[in-house]
C-alpha positions as CSV (number, residue, x, y, z in Angstrom):
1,X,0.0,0.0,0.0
2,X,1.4,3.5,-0.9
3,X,2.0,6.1,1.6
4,X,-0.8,8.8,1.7
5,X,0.7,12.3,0.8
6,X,-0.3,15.4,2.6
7,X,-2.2,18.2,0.7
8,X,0.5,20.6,0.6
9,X,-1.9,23.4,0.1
10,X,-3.5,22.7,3.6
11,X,-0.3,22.0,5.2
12,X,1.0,25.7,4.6
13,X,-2.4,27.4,5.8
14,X,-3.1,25.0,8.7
15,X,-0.4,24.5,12.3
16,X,-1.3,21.5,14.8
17,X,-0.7,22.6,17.9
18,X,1.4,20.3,20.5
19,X,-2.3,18.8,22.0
20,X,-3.3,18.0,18.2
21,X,-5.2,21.2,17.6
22,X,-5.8,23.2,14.7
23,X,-4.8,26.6,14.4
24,X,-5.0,28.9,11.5
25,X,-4.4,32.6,10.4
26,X,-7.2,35.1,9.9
27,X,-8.7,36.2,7.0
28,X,-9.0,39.6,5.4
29,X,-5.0,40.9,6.8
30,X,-3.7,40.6,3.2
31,X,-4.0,43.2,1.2
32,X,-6.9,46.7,0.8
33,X,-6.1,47.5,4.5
34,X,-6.0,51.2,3.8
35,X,-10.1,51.3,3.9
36,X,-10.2,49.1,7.2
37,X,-9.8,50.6,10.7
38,X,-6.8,50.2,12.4
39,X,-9.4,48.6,14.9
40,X,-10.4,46.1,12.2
41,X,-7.3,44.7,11.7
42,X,-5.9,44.4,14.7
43,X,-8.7,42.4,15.4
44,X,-7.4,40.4,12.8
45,X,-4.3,39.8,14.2
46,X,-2.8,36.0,15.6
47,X,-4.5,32.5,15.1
48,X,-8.0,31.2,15.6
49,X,-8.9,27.9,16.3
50,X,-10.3,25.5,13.9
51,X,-14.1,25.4,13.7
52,X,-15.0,21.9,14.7
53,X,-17.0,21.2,11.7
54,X,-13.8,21.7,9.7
55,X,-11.7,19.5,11.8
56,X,-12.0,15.9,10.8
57,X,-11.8,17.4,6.8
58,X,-8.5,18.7,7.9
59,X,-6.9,16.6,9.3
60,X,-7.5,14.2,6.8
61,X,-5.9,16.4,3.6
62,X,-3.1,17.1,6.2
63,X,-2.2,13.0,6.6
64,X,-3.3,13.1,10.5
C-alpha cells in the first residue's frame, strides 16, 4: 500500500498545535487594508482555532 501524501496546500495554511489542535491565520489581513480601521485589523491579528465542523476534513488532507 502506498503512503498517503499530505495536501501541501493545507499543510502551509493549517499548524497543529502540541495537543493536536488546529490553528489557523485570519482572513481579510492581506491586502486593501488602507479602507479598514486600524481597529479592524488588529482584530485580525494572531490564530484562531479551527471550527470543529472543519476539523475531521482537515486533518485528513493534512495526513493526520
Amino acid at each position: 500500500m502506498p503512503k498517503n501524501k499530505t495536501h501541501k496546500g493545507t499543510a502551509k495554511r493549517f499548524k497543529v498545535t502540541g495537543t493536536g489542535k488546529l490553528r489557523r491565520e485570519q482572513a481579510g489581513r492581506r491586502h486593501i487594508l488602507e479602507k479598514k480601521s486600524s481597529r479592524v485589523t488588529r482584530r485580525l491579528e494572531g490564530t484562531e482555532a479551527v471550527a470543529k465542523a472543519d476539523v475531521k476534513r482537515i486533518k485528513r488532507l493534512l495526513g493526520r
